[in-house]
VEXDO-781044 format. One record per residue (C-alpha): residue in one letter; residue number from 1; x, y, z; chain. Coordinates in Angstrom, 1 decimal. Each point is the difference from the previous one (the first is absolute). Layout:
N
("a",NUM,(X,Y,Z),"A"),
...
***
This chain:
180
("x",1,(87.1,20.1,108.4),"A"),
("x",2,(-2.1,-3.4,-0.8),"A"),
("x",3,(1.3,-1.3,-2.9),"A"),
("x",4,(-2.8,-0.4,-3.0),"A"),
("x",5,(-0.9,-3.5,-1.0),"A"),
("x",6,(-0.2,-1.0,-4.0),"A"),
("x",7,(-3.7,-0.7,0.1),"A"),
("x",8,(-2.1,2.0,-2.0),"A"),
("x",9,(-3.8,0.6,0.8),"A"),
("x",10,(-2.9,-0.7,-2.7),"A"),
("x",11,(-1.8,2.9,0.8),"A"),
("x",12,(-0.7,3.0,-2.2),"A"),
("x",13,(2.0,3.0,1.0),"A"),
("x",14,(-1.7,3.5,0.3),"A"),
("x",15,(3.0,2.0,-0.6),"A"),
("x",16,(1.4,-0.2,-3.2),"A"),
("x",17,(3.6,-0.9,0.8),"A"),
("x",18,(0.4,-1.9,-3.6),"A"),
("x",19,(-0.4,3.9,-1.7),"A"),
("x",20,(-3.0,-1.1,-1.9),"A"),
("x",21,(-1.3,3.4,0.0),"A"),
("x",22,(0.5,0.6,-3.5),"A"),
("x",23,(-2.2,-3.0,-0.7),"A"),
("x",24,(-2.3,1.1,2.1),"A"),
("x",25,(-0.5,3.3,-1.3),"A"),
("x",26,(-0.2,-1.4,-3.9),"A"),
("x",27,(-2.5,-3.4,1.1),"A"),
("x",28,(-2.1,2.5,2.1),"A"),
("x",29,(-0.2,2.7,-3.2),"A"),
("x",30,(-1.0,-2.8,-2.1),"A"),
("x",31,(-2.7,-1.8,2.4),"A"),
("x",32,(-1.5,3.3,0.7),"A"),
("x",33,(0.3,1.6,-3.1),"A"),
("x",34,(-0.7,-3.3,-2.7),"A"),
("x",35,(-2.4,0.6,-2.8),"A"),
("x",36,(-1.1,-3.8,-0.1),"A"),
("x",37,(-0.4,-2.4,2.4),"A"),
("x",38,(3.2,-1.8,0.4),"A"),
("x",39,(2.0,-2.6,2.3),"A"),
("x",40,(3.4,0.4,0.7),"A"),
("x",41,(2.4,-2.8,1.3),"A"),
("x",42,(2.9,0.6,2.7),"A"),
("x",43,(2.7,-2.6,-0.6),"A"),
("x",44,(3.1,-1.3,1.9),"A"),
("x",45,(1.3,-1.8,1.7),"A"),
("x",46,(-0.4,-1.4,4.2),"A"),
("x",47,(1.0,3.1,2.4),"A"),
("x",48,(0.5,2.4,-3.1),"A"),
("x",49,(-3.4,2.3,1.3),"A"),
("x",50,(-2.8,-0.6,-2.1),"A"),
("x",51,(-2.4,0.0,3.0),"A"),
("x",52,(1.9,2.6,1.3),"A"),
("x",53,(-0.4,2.5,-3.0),"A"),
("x",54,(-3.5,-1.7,-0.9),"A"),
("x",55,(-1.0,1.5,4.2),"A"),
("x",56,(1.5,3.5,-0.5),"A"),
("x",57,(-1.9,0.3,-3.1),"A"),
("x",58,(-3.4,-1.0,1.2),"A"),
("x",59,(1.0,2.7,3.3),"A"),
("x",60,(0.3,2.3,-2.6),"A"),
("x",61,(-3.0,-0.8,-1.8),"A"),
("x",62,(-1.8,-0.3,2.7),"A"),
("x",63,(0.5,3.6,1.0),"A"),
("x",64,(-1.0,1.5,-3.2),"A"),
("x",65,(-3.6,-0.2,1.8),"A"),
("x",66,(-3.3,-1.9,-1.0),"A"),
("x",67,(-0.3,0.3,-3.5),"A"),
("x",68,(3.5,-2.1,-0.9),"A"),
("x",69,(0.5,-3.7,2.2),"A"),
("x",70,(2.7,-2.4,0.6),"A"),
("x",71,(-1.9,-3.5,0.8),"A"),
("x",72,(2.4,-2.7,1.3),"A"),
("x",73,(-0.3,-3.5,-0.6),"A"),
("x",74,(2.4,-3.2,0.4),"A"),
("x",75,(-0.3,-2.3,-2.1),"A"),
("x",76,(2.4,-2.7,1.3),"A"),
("x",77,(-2.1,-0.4,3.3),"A"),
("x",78,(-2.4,-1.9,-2.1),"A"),
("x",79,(0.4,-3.7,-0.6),"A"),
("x",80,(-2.4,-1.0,-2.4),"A"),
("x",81,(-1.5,2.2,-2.9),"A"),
("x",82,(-3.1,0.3,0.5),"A"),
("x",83,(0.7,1.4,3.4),"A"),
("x",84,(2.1,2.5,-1.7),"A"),
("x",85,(-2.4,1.6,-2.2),"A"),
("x",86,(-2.7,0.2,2.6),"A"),
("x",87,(2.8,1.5,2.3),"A"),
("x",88,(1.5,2.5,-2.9),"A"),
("x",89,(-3.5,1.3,-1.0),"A"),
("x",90,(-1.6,0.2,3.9),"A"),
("x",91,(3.3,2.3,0.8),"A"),
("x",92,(-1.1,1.8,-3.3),"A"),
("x",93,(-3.1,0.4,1.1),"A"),
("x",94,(0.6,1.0,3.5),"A"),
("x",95,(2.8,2.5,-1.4),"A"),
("x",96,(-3.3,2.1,-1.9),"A"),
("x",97,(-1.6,0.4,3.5),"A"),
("x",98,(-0.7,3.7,0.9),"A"),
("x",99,(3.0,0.5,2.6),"A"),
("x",100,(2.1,2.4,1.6),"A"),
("x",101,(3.3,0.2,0.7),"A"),
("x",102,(0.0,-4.0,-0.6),"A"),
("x",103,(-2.9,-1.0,2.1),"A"),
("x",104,(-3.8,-0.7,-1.3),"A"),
("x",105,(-2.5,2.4,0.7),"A"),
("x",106,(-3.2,-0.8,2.1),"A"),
("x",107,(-2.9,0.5,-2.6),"A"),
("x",108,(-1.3,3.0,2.6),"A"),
("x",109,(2.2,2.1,-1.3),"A"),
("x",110,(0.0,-0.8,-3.7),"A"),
("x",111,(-2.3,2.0,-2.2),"A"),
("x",112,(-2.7,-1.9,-2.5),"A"),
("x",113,(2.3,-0.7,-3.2),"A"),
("x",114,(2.8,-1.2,2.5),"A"),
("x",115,(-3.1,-2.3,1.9),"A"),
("x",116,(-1.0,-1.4,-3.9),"A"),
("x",117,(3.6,-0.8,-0.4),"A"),
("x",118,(0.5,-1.9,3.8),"A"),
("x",119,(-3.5,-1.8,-1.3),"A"),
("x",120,(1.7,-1.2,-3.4),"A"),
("x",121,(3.3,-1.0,1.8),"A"),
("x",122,(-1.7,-1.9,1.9),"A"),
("x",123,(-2.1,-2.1,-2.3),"A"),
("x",124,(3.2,-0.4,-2.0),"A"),
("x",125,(1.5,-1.5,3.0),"A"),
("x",126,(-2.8,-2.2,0.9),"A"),
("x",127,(0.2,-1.2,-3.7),"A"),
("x",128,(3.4,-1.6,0.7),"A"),
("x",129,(-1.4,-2.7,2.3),"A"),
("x",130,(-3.3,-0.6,-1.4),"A"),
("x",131,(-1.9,-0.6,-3.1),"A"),
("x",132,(-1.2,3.3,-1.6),"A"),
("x",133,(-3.9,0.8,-0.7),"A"),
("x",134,(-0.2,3.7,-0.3),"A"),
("x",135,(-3.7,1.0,-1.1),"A"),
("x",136,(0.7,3.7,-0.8),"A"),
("x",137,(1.2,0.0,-3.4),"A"),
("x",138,(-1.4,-3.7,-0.8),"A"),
("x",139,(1.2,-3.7,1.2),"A"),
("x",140,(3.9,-0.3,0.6),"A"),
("x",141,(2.1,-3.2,0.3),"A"),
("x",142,(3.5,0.0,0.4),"A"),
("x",143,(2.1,-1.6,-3.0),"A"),
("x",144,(2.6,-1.5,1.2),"A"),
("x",145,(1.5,-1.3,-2.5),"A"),
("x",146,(1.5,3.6,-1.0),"A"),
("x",147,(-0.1,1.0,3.6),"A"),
("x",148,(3.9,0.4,-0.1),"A"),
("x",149,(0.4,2.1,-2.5),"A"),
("x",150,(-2.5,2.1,0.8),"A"),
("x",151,(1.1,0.5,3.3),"A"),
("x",152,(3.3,1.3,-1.5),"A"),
("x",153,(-2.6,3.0,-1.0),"A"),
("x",154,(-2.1,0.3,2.8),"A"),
("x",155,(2.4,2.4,2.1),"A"),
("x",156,(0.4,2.5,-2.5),"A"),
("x",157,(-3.7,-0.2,-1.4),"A"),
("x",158,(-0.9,0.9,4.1),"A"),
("x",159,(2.1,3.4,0.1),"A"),
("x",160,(-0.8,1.0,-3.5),"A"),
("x",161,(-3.9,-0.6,1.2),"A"),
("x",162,(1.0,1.9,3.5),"A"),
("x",163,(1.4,2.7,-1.7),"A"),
("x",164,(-3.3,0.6,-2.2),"A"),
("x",165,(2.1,-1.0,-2.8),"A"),
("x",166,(-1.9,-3.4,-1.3),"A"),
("x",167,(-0.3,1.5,-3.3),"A"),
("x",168,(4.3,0.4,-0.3),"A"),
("x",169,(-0.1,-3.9,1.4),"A"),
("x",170,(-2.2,-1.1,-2.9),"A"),
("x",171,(1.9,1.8,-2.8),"A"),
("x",172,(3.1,-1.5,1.5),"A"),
("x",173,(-1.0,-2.8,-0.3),"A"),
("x",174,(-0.6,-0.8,3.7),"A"),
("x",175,(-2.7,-2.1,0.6),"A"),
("x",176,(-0.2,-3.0,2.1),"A"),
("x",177,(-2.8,-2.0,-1.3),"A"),
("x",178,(-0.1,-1.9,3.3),"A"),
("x",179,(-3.7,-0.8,-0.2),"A"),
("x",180,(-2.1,-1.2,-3.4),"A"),
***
């Protein structure tokens, strides 16, 4: 029998050998089931299976179908800030893509609403690397000197507006003024 070595592997485990079931079951309840938009934060120390249970739980999400997603994003991969928040909120934004079963779908088989969202995505997208002068609703130009915090917004202003729920946004209080 070939004796184990002490080294332990940094990769996520699928399997949840640390018993974290019970925090899976009450994080998942309160992700899928939260009356507000919230964040929650996973903390502990190296090898202790945050990523681990953080993985399980978007699995789990991730098979409650269409209408509830996981979107992953890490944040340590990026160097400098700036990089970061493009990064975070083009993950966002591709998270909010019509998909199935994880991948996108081809715009031939979306129907029109889910062809006006794909359109909006997109020009959101292409707003992150160059300088905004939408006609439709009057002149735009991007304010960056609030561009952070608004950001912060932007991810939960998109799935409230994807859900048909802009008006529950507002009253929340969710409104990235990203554009003046």
């Amino acid at each position: 029998m070939p004796q184990k070595s002490g080294y332990l592997s940094d990769h996520w485990a699928e399997n949840d050998s640390l018993k974290y079931g019970a925090y899976q079951d009450a994080l998942l309840d309160v992700l899928i089931n939260g009356a507000t938009p919230l964040t929650v934060g996973v903390f502990g120390s190296w090898g202790s299976g945050k990523t681990s249970l953080m993985r399980m739980l978007k699995n789990k999400i991730d098979k409650q179908g269409a209408s509830k997603r996981a979107i992953w994003f890490t944040a340590w991969k990026y160097e400098h800030q700036d990089a970061l928040w493009r990064a975070f909120i083009l993950q966002v934004i591709a998270g909010l893509y019509p998909s199935e079963n994880g991948v996108r779908l081809p715009l031939e088989k979306l129907d029109e609403t889910q062809k006006a969202q794909v359109a909006h995505l997109e020009k959101l997208e292409r707003s992150l690397y160059e300088s905004v002068t939408w006609q439709e609703k009057g002149e735009w130009t991007l304010d960056r000197t609030g561009l952070k915090k608004e950001l912060v917004n932007l991810p939960f202003w998109l799935a409230f507006q994807l859900a048909g729920q802009g008006e529950a946004a507002r009253d929340l209080g969710i409104t990235p003024d990203l554009a003046s």
